[in-house]
C-alpha positions as a Markdown table, in Angstrom:
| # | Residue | x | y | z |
|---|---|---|---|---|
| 1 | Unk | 14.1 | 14.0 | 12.2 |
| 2 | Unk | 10.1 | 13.5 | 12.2 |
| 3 | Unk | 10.3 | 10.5 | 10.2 |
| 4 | Unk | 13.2 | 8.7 | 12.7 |
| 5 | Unk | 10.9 | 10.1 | 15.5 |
| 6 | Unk | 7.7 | 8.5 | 14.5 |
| 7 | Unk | 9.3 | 5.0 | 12.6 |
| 8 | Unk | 8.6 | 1.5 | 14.4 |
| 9 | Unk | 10.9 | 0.7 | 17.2 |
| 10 | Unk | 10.5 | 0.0 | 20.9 |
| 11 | Unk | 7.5 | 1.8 | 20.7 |
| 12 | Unk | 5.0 | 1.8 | 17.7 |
| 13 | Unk | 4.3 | 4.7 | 16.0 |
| 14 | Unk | 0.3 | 4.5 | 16.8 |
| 15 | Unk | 2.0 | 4.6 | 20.9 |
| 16 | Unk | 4.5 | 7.6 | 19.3 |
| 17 | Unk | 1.3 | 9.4 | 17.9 |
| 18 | Unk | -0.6 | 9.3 | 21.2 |
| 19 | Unk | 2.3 | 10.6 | 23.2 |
| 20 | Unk | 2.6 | 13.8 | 20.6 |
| 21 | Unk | -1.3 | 14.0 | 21.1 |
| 22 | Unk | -0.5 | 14.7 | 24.9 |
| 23 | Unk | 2.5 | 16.7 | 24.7 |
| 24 | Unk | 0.5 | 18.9 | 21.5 |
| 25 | Unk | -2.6 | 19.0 | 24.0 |
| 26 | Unk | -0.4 | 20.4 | 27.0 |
| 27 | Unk | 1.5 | 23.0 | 25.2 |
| 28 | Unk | -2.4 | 23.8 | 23.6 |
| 29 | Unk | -1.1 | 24.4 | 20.0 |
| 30 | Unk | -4.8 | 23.4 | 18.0 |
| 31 | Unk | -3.1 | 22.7 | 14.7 |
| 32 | Unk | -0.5 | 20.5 | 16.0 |
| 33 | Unk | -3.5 | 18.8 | 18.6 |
| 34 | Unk | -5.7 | 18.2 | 15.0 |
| 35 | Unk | -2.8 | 16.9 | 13.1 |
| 36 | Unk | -1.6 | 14.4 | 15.9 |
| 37 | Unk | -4.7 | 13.0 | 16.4 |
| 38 | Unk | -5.3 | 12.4 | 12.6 |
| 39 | Unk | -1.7 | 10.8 | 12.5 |
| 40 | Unk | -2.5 | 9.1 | 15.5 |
| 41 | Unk | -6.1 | 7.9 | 13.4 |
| 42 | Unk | -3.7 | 7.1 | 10.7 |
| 43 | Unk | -1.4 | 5.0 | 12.5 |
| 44 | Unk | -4.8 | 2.9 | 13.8 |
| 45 | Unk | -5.5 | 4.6 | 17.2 |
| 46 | Unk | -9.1 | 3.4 | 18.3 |
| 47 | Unk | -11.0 | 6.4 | 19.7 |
| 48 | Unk | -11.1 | 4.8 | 23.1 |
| 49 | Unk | -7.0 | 4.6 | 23.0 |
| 50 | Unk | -7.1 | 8.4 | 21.9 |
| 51 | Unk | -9.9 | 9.0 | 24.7 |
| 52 | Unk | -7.6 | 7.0 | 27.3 |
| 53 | Unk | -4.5 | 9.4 | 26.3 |
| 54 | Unk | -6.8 | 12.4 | 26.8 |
| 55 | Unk | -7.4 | 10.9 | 30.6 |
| 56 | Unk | -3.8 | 10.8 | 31.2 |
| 57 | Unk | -3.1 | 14.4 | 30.2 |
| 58 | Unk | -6.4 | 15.4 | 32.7 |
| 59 | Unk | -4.8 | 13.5 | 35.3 |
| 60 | Unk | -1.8 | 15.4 | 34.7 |
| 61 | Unk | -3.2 | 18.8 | 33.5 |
| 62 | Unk | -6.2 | 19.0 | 35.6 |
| 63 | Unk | -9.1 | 21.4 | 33.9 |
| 64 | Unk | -6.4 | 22.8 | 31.3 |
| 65 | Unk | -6.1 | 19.9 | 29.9 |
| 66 | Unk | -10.2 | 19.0 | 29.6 |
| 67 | Unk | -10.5 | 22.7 | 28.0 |
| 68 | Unk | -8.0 | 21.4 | 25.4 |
| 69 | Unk | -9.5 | 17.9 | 25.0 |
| 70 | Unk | -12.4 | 18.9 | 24.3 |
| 71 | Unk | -11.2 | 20.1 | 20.4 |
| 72 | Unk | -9.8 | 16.6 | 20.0 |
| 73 | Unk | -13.4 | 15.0 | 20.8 |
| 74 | Unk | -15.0 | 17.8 | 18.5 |
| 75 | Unk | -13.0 | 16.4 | 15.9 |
| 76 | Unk | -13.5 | 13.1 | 16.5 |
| 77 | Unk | -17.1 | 14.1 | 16.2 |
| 78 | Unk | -16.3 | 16.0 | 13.1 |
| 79 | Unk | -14.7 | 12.9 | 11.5 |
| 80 | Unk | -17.3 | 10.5 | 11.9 |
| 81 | Unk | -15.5 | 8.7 | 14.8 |
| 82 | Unk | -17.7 | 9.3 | 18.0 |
């Protein structure tokens, strides 16, 4: 099922990554919020697309989701990428 759900199709899987990046980051589930955004990495997500997915999920999370965004930039930061 994970392959089918992250394969090429309407959307790409970099767009597929990002949107599991939110939805990881609302439910607030760190390993899941690392992994996406390494997929998301993998899949060729720029930091400022991964920083733009992080303002949609404040806009719709308010100050849970900064609390929460702030391990994705620590990472970033950790993986050479800020």
């Amino acid at each position: 099922m994970v392959e089918i759900a992250y394969k090429e199709g309407a959307l790409s899987s970099k767009v597929k990554r990002l949107i599991a990046l939110a939805a990881a980051l609302k439910v607030g589930y760190t390993n899941c919020i690392l992994a996406q955004t390494e997929k998301a990495l993998d899949e060729g997500a720029t930091k400022d697309e991964i920083f733009e997915t992080l303002q949609v999920l404040v806009a719709m999370g308010g100050t849970t989701g900064i609390a929460e965004s702030l391990r994705v930039i620590k990472y970033l930061d950790e993986l050479g990428h800020l």
